[in-house]
N, C-alpha and C positions, 0 to 999 in steps of 0.2 A: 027305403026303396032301393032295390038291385038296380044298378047299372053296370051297362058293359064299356068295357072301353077297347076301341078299332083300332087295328095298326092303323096310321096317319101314312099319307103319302109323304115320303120322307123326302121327294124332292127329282129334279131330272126325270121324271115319268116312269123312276122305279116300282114296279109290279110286287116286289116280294123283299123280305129281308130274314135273316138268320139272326133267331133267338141264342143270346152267346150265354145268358146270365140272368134268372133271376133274382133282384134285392130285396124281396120280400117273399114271403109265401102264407099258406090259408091262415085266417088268426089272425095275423096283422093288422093293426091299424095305421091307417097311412093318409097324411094331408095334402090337399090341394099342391100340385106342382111338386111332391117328394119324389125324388128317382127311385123307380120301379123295378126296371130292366136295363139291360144295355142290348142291344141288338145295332146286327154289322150289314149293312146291304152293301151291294155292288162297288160299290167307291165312298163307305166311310163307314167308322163304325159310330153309333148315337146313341144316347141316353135317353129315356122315356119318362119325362112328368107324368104323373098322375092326375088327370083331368078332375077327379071327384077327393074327396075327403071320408074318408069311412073305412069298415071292414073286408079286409079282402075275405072273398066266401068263393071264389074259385079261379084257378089258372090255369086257360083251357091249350096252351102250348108247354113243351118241354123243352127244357136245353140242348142245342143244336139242333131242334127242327127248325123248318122255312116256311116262314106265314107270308099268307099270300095278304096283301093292303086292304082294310075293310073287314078283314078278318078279326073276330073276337079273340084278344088274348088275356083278358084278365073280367073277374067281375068283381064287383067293390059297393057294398052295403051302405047307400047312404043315409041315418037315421033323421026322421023329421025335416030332409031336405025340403025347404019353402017353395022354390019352381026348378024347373029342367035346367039345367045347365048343358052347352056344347061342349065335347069334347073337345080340348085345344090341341092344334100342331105342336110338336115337339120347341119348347124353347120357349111358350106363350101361356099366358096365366091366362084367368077370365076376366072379360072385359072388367074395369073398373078397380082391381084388384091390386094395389099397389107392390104386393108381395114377389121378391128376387126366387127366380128358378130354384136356387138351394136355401129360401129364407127359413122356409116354413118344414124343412127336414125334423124329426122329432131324434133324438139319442136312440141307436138302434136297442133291443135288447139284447143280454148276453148269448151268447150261442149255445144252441142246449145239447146235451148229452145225444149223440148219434143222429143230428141236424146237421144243415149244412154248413160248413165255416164261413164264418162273417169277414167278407175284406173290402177294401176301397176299390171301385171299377179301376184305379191303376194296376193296382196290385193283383185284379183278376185279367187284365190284359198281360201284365210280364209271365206271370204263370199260364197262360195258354200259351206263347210265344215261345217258355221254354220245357210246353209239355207237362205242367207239373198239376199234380192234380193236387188244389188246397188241402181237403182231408189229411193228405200224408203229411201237413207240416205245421210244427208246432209251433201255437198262438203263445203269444206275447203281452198283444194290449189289453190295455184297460177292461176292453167289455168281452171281450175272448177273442178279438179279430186278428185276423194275421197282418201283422206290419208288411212294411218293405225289408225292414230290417230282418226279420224274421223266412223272408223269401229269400234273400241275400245269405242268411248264414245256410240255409238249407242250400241254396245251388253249390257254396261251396264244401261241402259233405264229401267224403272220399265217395266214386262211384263205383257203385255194384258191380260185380263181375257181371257182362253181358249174357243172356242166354243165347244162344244157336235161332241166327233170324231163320222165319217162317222163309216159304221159299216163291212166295207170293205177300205183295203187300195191299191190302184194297185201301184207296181213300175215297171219301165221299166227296163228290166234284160238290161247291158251293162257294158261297163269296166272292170275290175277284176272281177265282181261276171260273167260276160257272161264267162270269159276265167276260172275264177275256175270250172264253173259248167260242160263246155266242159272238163276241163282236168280229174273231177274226173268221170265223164260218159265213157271216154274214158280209165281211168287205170280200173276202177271196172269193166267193162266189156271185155277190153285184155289180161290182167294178173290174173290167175286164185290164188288169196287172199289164205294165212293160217296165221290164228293170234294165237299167244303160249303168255302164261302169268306165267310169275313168280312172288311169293312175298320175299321179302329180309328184314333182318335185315340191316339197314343203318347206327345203330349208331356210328360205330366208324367211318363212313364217315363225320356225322355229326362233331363229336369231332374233327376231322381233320381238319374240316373247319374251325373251331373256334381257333384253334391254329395256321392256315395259315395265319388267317386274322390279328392277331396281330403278325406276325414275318414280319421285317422289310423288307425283299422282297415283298410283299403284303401289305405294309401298302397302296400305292396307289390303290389298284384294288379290283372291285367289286366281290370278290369272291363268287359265287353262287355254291348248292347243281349241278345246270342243267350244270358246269363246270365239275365237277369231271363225271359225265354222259357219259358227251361227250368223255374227255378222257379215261374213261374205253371203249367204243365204241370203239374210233381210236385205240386201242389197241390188244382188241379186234378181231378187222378185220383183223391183221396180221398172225393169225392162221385161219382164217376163210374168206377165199379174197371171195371169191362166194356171199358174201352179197354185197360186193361193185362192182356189176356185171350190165351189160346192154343184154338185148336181140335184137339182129340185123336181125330183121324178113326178110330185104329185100337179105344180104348174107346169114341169116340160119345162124350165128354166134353168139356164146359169148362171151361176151368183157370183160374183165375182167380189171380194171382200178388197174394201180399202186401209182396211186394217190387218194386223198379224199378230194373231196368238200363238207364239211359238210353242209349241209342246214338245217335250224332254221323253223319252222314253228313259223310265226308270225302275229297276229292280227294288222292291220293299218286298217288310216283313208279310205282306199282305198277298205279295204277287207281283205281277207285271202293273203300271198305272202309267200314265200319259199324262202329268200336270204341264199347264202351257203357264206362260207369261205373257200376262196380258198388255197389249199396246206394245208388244216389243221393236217393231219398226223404228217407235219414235226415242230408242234408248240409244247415248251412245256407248260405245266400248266399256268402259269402266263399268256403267250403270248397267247393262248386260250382261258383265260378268259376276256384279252383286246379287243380279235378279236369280240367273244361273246357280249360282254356289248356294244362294237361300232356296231355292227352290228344290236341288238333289239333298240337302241337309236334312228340308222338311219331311221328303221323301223315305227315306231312308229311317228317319225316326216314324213312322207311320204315324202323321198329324196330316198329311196331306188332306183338305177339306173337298168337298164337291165344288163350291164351285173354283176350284184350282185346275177341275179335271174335265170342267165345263166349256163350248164355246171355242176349242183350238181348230185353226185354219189351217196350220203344216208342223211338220213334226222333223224332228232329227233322232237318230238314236245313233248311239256312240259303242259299238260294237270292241272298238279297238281297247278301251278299259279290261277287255278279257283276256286282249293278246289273239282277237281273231283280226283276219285281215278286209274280210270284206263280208257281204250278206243278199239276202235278197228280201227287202222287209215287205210285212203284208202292211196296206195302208188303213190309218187309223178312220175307222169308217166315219165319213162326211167329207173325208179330207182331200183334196186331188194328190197331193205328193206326200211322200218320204223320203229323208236323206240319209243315207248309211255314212257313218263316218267311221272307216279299219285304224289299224294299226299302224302306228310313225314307224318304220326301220332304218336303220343307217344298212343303205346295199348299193353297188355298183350302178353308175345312171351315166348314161350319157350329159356332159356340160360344158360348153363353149368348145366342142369341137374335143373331148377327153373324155376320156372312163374317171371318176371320183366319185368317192366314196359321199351321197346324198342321203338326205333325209326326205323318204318317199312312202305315200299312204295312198290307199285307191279308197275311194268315193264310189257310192252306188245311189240312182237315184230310181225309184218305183214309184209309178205314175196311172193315174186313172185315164184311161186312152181316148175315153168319152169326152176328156175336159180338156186332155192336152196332147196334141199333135206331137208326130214323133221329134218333129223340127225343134218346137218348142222347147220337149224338153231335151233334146240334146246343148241345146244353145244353153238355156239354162244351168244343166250340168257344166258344158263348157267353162259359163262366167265365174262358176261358185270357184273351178279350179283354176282359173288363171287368175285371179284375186288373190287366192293362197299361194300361187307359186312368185306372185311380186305382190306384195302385203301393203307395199306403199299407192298401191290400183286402191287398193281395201280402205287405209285411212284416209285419202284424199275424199274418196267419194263419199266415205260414211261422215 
Protein backbone atom coordinates (compact mmCIF):
# COMPACT_ATOMS: atom_id res chain seq x y z
CA UNK A 1 0.00 0.00 0.00
CA UNK A 2 1.28 3.71 -0.96
CA UNK A 3 1.32 6.14 1.69
CA UNK A 4 2.08 9.60 1.79
CA UNK A 5 3.68 11.28 4.44
CA UNK A 6 2.64 15.22 5.51
CA UNK A 7 5.06 17.84 6.61
CA UNK A 8 4.16 17.76 10.46
CA UNK A 9 3.60 20.87 12.26
CA UNK A 10 7.00 21.41 13.34
CA UNK A 11 6.11 23.46 16.29
CA UNK A 12 5.26 27.52 17.34
CA UNK A 13 2.35 27.61 14.81
CA UNK A 14 4.82 27.39 11.86
CA UNK A 15 2.83 27.29 8.50
CA UNK A 16 5.72 26.31 6.18
CA UNK A 17 9.33 25.01 6.15
CA UNK A 18 12.27 24.80 3.51
CA UNK A 19 13.20 21.60 2.08
CA UNK A 20 17.23 21.90 2.50
CA UNK A 21 18.13 18.11 1.54
CA UNK A 22 16.96 15.12 0.64
CA UNK A 23 18.57 11.60 2.20
CA UNK A 24 16.94 9.26 0.23
CA UNK A 25 15.39 9.26 -3.32
CA UNK A 26 12.87 7.03 -5.73
CA UNK A 27 14.26 3.23 -5.18
CA UNK A 28 15.04 3.45 -1.84
CA UNK A 29 14.09 1.48 0.75
CA UNK A 30 13.78 3.15 4.04
CA UNK A 31 12.56 1.92 7.82
CA UNK A 32 10.36 3.09 10.22
CA UNK A 33 11.86 6.51 12.03
CA UNK A 34 15.09 6.42 9.31
CA UNK A 35 15.94 10.22 8.37
CA UNK A 36 14.60 11.30 5.24
CA UNK A 37 15.05 14.93 4.80
CA UNK A 38 16.39 17.72 6.79
CA UNK A 39 14.37 20.70 6.36
CA UNK A 40 14.95 24.41 7.97
CA UNK A 41 11.74 26.62 9.05
CA UNK A 42 11.71 29.81 10.66
CA UNK A 43 13.66 29.31 13.77
CA UNK A 44 15.37 25.76 13.36
CA UNK A 45 16.54 23.50 11.04
CA UNK A 46 15.13 19.47 11.63
CA UNK A 47 15.36 16.10 10.65
CA UNK A 48 12.45 14.20 9.36
CA UNK A 49 11.78 10.26 10.41
CA UNK A 50 10.00 8.41 8.21
CA UNK A 51 6.57 7.42 9.58
CA UNK A 52 6.20 4.15 7.35
CA UNK A 53 8.95 1.33 6.48
CA UNK A 54 8.89 0.56 2.73
CA UNK A 55 9.70 1.80 -0.80
CA UNK A 56 10.11 5.37 -1.56
CA UNK A 57 8.00 5.50 -5.18
CA UNK A 58 7.89 9.38 -5.18
CA UNK A 59 9.21 12.75 -3.82
CA UNK A 60 6.72 15.35 -4.43
CA UNK A 61 9.21 18.45 -3.27
CA UNK A 62 12.64 19.56 -4.54
CA UNK A 63 15.48 21.09 -2.84
CA UNK A 64 15.13 24.49 -1.57
CA UNK A 65 11.45 24.67 -2.28
CA UNK A 66 9.01 25.76 0.70
CA UNK A 67 6.27 23.34 1.66
CA UNK A 68 3.58 24.51 3.02
CA UNK A 69 2.47 21.80 6.68
CA UNK A 70 0.05 19.19 5.51
CA UNK A 71 1.66 19.15 2.48
CA UNK A 72 2.68 15.77 0.80
CA UNK A 73 6.32 15.47 0.47
CA UNK A 74 7.25 12.10 -0.03
CA UNK A 75 5.26 8.72 -0.87
CA UNK A 76 6.53 5.40 0.48
CA UNK A 77 5.36 1.75 -0.59
CA UNK A 78 4.38 -0.14 2.17
CA UNK A 79 4.20 -3.96 1.25
CA UNK A 80 1.68 -6.26 3.28
CA UNK A 81 1.29 -3.63 5.83
CA UNK A 82 -1.23 -5.33 8.54
CA UNK A 83 -3.36 -1.85 9.57
CA UNK A 84 -2.88 2.18 8.94
CA UNK A 85 -0.41 3.48 10.88
CA UNK A 86 -0.34 7.52 11.77
CA UNK A 87 1.99 9.41 10.73
CA UNK A 88 4.37 10.55 13.65
CA UNK A 89 5.65 14.20 14.58
CA UNK A 90 9.14 14.57 14.02
CA UNK A 91 11.32 12.91 17.04
CA UNK A 92 8.38 10.03 17.77
CA UNK A 93 8.17 6.45 16.58
CA UNK A 94 4.62 4.56 16.60
CA UNK A 95 3.01 3.83 19.56
CA UNK A 96 4.47 0.81 21.15
CA UNK A 97 7.53 0.57 19.24
CA UNK A 98 10.59 0.50 21.33
CA UNK A 99 13.00 1.56 18.45
CA UNK A 100 15.66 4.95 19.10
CA UNK A 101 14.97 7.68 16.30
CA UNK A 102 18.36 6.63 14.50
CA UNK A 103 18.08 2.68 15.72
CA UNK A 104 16.46 1.37 12.83
CA UNK A 105 18.76 3.39 10.09
CA UNK A 106 19.84 0.69 7.52
CA UNK A 107 23.91 1.23 5.92
CA UNK A 108 23.16 3.68 3.19
CA UNK A 109 24.13 2.35 -0.46
CA UNK A 110 27.21 3.39 -2.25
CA UNK A 111 26.70 6.54 -4.39
CA UNK A 112 26.18 5.87 -7.79
CA UNK A 113 27.74 7.14 -10.86
CA UNK A 114 26.14 10.83 -11.59
CA UNK A 115 23.76 10.63 -8.27
CA UNK A 116 23.65 12.69 -5.67
CA UNK A 117 26.70 12.53 -3.20
CA UNK A 118 26.05 10.89 -0.06
CA UNK A 119 27.13 12.92 3.24
CA UNK A 120 26.00 13.22 7.10
CA UNK A 121 23.14 16.11 7.50
CA UNK A 122 26.38 17.82 9.39
CA UNK A 123 28.43 17.77 6.65
CA UNK A 124 25.53 19.04 4.41
CA UNK A 125 24.82 21.92 6.84
CA UNK A 126 28.83 23.25 6.66
CA UNK A 127 28.73 22.91 2.93
CA UNK A 128 25.60 25.16 2.53
CA UNK A 129 27.17 27.63 5.27
CA UNK A 130 30.13 27.74 3.09
CA UNK A 131 28.39 27.52 -0.31
CA UNK A 132 29.91 24.46 -1.48
CA UNK A 133 28.19 22.35 -3.57
CA UNK A 134 29.00 18.46 -2.56
CA UNK A 135 29.14 17.15 -6.30
CA UNK A 136 32.40 19.22 -6.61
CA UNK A 137 34.16 17.48 -3.78
CA UNK A 138 36.00 14.37 -3.52
CA UNK A 139 34.53 11.40 -1.51
CA UNK A 140 36.60 9.71 0.77
CA UNK A 141 34.46 7.19 2.85
CA UNK A 142 33.72 3.89 3.07
CA UNK A 143 30.40 3.83 0.91
CA UNK A 144 31.36 6.86 -1.31
CA UNK A 145 30.18 9.80 1.18
CA UNK A 146 31.94 12.83 1.70
CA UNK A 147 33.51 13.08 5.08
CA UNK A 148 34.18 16.17 7.09
CA UNK A 149 37.55 15.50 6.53
CA UNK A 150 37.04 15.56 3.00
CA UNK A 151 35.11 19.10 3.21
CA UNK A 152 37.82 20.41 5.30
CA UNK A 153 40.61 19.53 2.79
CA UNK A 154 38.49 21.00 -0.14
CA UNK A 155 37.78 24.45 1.78
CA UNK A 156 41.32 24.70 2.09
CA UNK A 157 42.32 24.31 -1.95
CA UNK A 158 43.99 27.31 -3.24
CA UNK A 159 40.85 29.66 -4.48
CA UNK A 160 39.94 30.22 -8.07
CA UNK A 161 40.63 33.45 -9.49
CA UNK A 162 37.10 35.37 -9.04
CA UNK A 163 35.07 36.15 -12.21
CA UNK A 164 33.90 39.88 -12.68
CA UNK A 165 30.58 39.89 -10.13
CA UNK A 166 27.27 40.37 -12.05
CA UNK A 167 26.10 43.85 -11.25
CA UNK A 168 23.01 42.70 -9.60
CA UNK A 169 22.63 39.92 -7.05
CA UNK A 170 18.92 38.25 -6.52
CA UNK A 171 18.54 36.20 -3.35
CA UNK A 172 15.44 34.29 -2.71
CA UNK A 173 14.08 35.77 0.65
CA UNK A 174 13.29 32.36 2.95
CA UNK A 175 14.05 30.97 6.28
CA UNK A 176 14.89 33.41 9.05
CA UNK A 177 15.33 36.35 6.84
CA UNK A 178 11.53 35.54 5.27
CA UNK A 179 10.34 35.15 9.24
CA UNK A 180 12.52 38.36 10.52
CA UNK A 181 11.26 40.28 7.79
CA UNK A 182 7.46 39.38 8.48
CA UNK A 183 7.95 39.78 12.10
CA UNK A 184 9.45 43.20 12.02
CA UNK A 185 6.62 44.45 9.19
CA UNK A 186 4.35 43.16 11.54
CA UNK A 187 5.69 44.87 15.06
CA UNK A 188 6.53 48.28 13.17
CA UNK A 189 3.22 48.55 11.92
CA UNK A 190 0.89 47.14 15.30
CA UNK A 191 2.60 48.70 17.99
CA UNK A 192 2.77 52.33 17.65
CA UNK A 193 7.19 52.82 18.55
CA UNK A 194 8.64 55.66 20.97
CA UNK A 195 12.38 55.33 21.34
CA UNK A 196 14.07 57.73 24.44
CA UNK A 197 17.78 57.79 24.70
CA UNK A 198 20.08 58.44 27.48
CA UNK A 199 23.92 58.93 27.66
CA UNK A 200 25.67 57.59 31.01
CA UNK A 201 28.91 57.76 32.63
CA UNK A 202 29.73 53.87 32.98
CA UNK A 203 32.98 54.03 34.49
CA UNK A 204 32.73 52.73 37.75
CA UNK A 205 30.68 49.93 35.96
CA UNK A 206 33.67 49.46 34.09
CA UNK A 207 35.96 49.19 37.21
CA UNK A 208 33.57 46.83 38.63
CA UNK A 209 34.07 44.73 35.96
CA UNK A 210 37.45 44.49 36.21
CA UNK A 211 37.59 43.73 39.81
CA UNK A 212 34.87 40.89 39.33
CA UNK A 213 36.80 39.27 36.93
CA UNK A 214 39.81 38.68 39.05
CA UNK A 215 37.85 37.78 42.37
CA UNK A 216 37.72 34.22 42.61
CA UNK A 217 33.92 33.78 42.18
CA UNK A 218 34.48 34.87 38.59
CA UNK A 219 37.53 33.54 37.85
CA UNK A 220 35.64 30.91 35.57
CA UNK A 221 33.07 33.37 33.79
CA UNK A 222 33.07 35.53 31.00
CA UNK A 223 32.23 38.67 32.48
CA UNK A 224 30.79 41.13 29.93
CA UNK A 225 29.93 45.05 30.19
CA UNK A 226 26.17 43.59 28.22
CA UNK A 227 25.97 41.29 31.85
CA UNK A 228 25.78 43.99 34.30
CA UNK A 229 23.03 45.66 31.36
CA UNK A 230 20.99 43.05 31.64
CA UNK A 231 21.01 43.01 35.39
CA UNK A 232 20.45 46.49 35.86
CA UNK A 233 17.28 45.72 33.32
CA UNK A 234 15.92 42.73 35.42
CA UNK A 235 16.02 45.00 38.21
CA UNK A 236 14.90 47.61 36.85
CA UNK A 237 11.61 46.08 35.90
CA UNK A 238 10.59 45.49 39.31
CA UNK A 239 9.56 49.07 39.83
CA UNK A 240 8.56 49.28 36.42
CA UNK A 241 6.47 45.81 35.44
CA UNK A 242 4.52 47.73 32.36
CA UNK A 243 7.84 47.15 30.26
CA UNK A 244 7.75 43.46 30.74
CA UNK A 245 3.92 43.61 29.46
CA UNK A 246 2.13 41.93 26.45
CA UNK A 247 -0.93 43.37 24.63
CA UNK A 248 -3.87 40.72 24.14
CA UNK A 249 -5.71 42.31 21.31
CA UNK A 250 -8.12 39.33 20.92
CA UNK A 251 -9.47 39.77 25.03
CA UNK A 252 -8.67 43.56 25.00
CA UNK A 253 -6.20 42.59 27.73
CA UNK A 254 -2.80 43.55 29.44
CA UNK A 255 -0.79 40.81 30.62
CA UNK A 256 1.57 41.77 32.72
CA UNK A 257 4.29 38.76 33.15
CA UNK A 258 5.81 38.05 36.69
CA UNK A 259 8.43 36.47 35.17
CA UNK A 260 11.42 37.44 32.63
CA UNK A 261 12.65 35.90 29.67
CA UNK A 262 15.33 38.00 28.71
CA UNK A 263 16.02 37.61 25.03
CA UNK A 264 19.61 38.49 23.35
CA UNK A 265 19.31 39.80 20.06
CA UNK A 266 21.83 37.73 18.03
CA UNK A 267 23.56 37.62 14.70
CA UNK A 268 23.96 33.74 13.49
CA UNK A 269 24.81 31.87 10.60
CA UNK A 270 21.01 31.71 9.99
CA UNK A 271 20.28 35.47 10.31
CA UNK A 272 19.10 37.62 12.98
CA UNK A 273 17.30 35.23 16.16
CA UNK A 274 16.15 36.51 19.59
CA UNK A 275 16.88 33.50 22.03
CA UNK A 276 15.76 34.54 25.57
CA UNK A 277 16.74 33.05 28.97
CA UNK A 278 14.42 31.78 30.74
CA UNK A 279 13.52 32.72 34.47
CA UNK A 280 16.22 35.36 34.31
CA UNK A 281 14.81 37.66 37.02
CA UNK A 282 15.53 35.04 39.46
CA UNK A 283 19.53 34.56 38.40
CA UNK A 284 22.09 36.35 40.06
CA UNK A 285 25.11 38.05 38.49
CA UNK A 286 27.42 35.28 37.98
CA UNK A 287 24.48 32.74 36.89
CA UNK A 288 23.41 35.61 34.24
CA UNK A 289 26.49 35.88 33.00
CA UNK A 290 26.84 31.81 32.43
CA UNK A 291 23.22 31.89 31.00
CA UNK A 292 24.47 34.96 28.74
CA UNK A 293 27.87 33.69 27.36
CA UNK A 294 25.89 29.94 26.73
CA UNK A 295 23.34 31.30 25.10
CA UNK A 296 25.44 33.87 22.33
CA UNK A 297 27.91 30.71 21.99
CA UNK A 298 24.85 28.48 21.01
CA UNK A 299 23.88 31.23 18.82
CA UNK A 300 26.48 31.78 16.90
CA UNK A 301 27.16 27.87 16.38
CA UNK A 302 23.49 27.69 14.89
CA UNK A 303 22.15 25.08 17.47
CA UNK A 304 19.91 27.46 18.86
CA UNK A 305 16.51 25.32 19.39
CA UNK A 306 12.80 26.63 19.19
CA UNK A 307 12.10 26.65 22.09
CA UNK A 308 15.23 28.94 23.18
CA UNK A 309 13.38 31.47 20.83
CA UNK A 310 10.08 30.86 22.41
CA UNK A 311 8.11 32.73 25.07
CA UNK A 312 10.57 36.09 25.74
CA UNK A 313 9.05 39.04 27.58
CA UNK A 314 11.82 41.91 26.77
CA UNK A 315 14.78 41.95 24.84
CA UNK A 316 18.30 43.78 24.79
CA UNK A 317 20.43 44.06 21.83
CA UNK A 318 23.94 45.07 22.14
CA UNK A 319 24.67 47.22 19.23
CA UNK A 320 27.88 48.56 20.60
CA UNK A 321 29.88 44.88 19.83
CA UNK A 322 29.96 46.74 16.13
CA UNK A 323 31.41 49.93 17.47
CA UNK A 324 27.96 51.55 16.73
CA UNK A 325 26.92 54.01 19.25
CA UNK A 326 23.33 53.80 19.66
CA UNK A 327 19.99 52.61 17.63
CA UNK A 328 16.62 52.72 17.35
CA UNK A 329 15.38 48.89 17.60
CA UNK A 330 12.02 47.65 16.24
CA UNK A 331 10.43 45.66 19.02
CA UNK A 332 10.38 41.98 19.21
CA UNK A 333 6.72 41.32 18.42
CA UNK A 334 4.67 40.43 21.62
CA UNK A 335 7.12 42.39 23.51
CA UNK A 336 6.41 45.95 25.13
CA UNK A 337 10.19 46.93 25.19
CA UNK A 338 13.68 46.95 23.73
CA UNK A 339 16.88 48.06 25.21
CA UNK A 340 19.67 49.26 22.83
CA UNK A 341 22.80 48.99 24.45
CA UNK A 342 25.95 51.45 22.09
CA UNK A 343 29.21 51.73 22.37
CA UNK A 344 31.76 52.17 25.85
CA UNK A 345 34.16 55.22 24.75
CA UNK A 346 36.68 56.82 26.88
CA UNK A 347 35.68 60.93 25.88
CA UNK A 348 35.56 64.18 27.77
CA UNK A 349 32.40 64.22 30.62
CA UNK A 350 31.78 66.45 32.98
CA UNK A 351 32.81 64.93 36.90
CA UNK A 352 32.61 66.22 40.25
CA UNK A 353 32.71 69.56 39.05
CA UNK A 354 35.89 68.82 36.10
CA UNK A 355 36.26 67.90 32.32
CA UNK A 356 38.06 63.81 32.71
CA UNK A 357 38.46 61.77 30.57
CA UNK A 358 35.11 59.00 31.39
CA UNK A 359 33.90 55.87 30.13
CA UNK A 360 30.43 56.83 28.58
CA UNK A 361 27.68 54.67 26.42
CA UNK A 362 24.17 55.93 25.46
CA UNK A 363 21.33 53.49 26.10
CA UNK A 364 18.23 53.72 23.82
CA UNK A 365 14.97 52.29 24.91
CA UNK A 366 11.83 51.46 22.29
CA UNK A 367 8.64 51.07 23.68
CA UNK A 368 5.01 49.90 22.74
CA UNK A 369 2.96 53.31 23.69
CA UNK A 370 -0.22 51.19 24.15
CA UNK A 371 1.47 49.17 27.26
CA UNK A 372 3.79 52.08 28.47
CA UNK A 373 3.27 55.49 29.28
CA UNK A 374 5.82 58.00 28.31
CA UNK A 375 6.57 58.60 32.21
CA UNK A 376 7.13 54.98 32.50
CA UNK A 377 9.37 54.54 30.50
CA UNK A 378 11.51 57.46 30.82
CA UNK A 379 11.78 56.38 34.52
CA UNK A 380 12.59 53.22 33.52
CA UNK A 381 15.31 54.24 31.24
CA UNK A 382 16.30 56.40 33.94
CA UNK A 383 16.95 53.44 36.60
CA UNK A 384 18.62 51.06 34.04
CA UNK A 385 21.28 54.20 33.91
CA UNK A 386 21.76 55.25 37.04
CA UNK A 387 22.46 51.59 38.27
CA UNK A 388 25.15 51.57 35.79
CA UNK A 389 26.62 54.95 36.46
CA UNK A 390 26.99 53.57 40.49
CA UNK A 391 27.00 49.66 40.16
CA UNK A 392 27.10 49.34 43.91
CA UNK A 393 22.79 50.70 43.48
CA UNK A 394 23.05 47.42 41.09
CA UNK A 395 24.68 44.89 43.48
CA UNK A 396 23.01 45.89 46.57
CA UNK A 397 19.51 45.52 45.12
CA UNK A 398 20.25 42.52 42.86
Amino acid sequence: MTKSFLLPDLGEGLTEAELITWLVKVGDTVELNQVIAEVETAKASVELPSPFAGTVTALHAEEGSTVEVGKAIIDIDEPGAPEERTPVLVGYGVAGEGKSRRGGRRPAPPAEAGGKPLASPPVRFVARQEGIDLADVPATGGRGEVTRGDLDAFLQRPEPVAPQPEDETRTPIKGVRKHTAAAMVSSAFSAPHVTEFITVDVTQTVELIEKLRSNKHFRDVRLTPLALVAKALLVALRANPSLNSEWDEVNQEIVTKRYVNLGIAAATPRGLMVPNIKGAHALGLKDLALALNGLTATAKEGKTGQEDLADGTITITNVGVFGVDSGTPILNPGEAAILCFGAIRRQPWEFEGEIALRSVTTLSLSFDHRLVDGEQGSRFLADVASMLADPLNLVALG
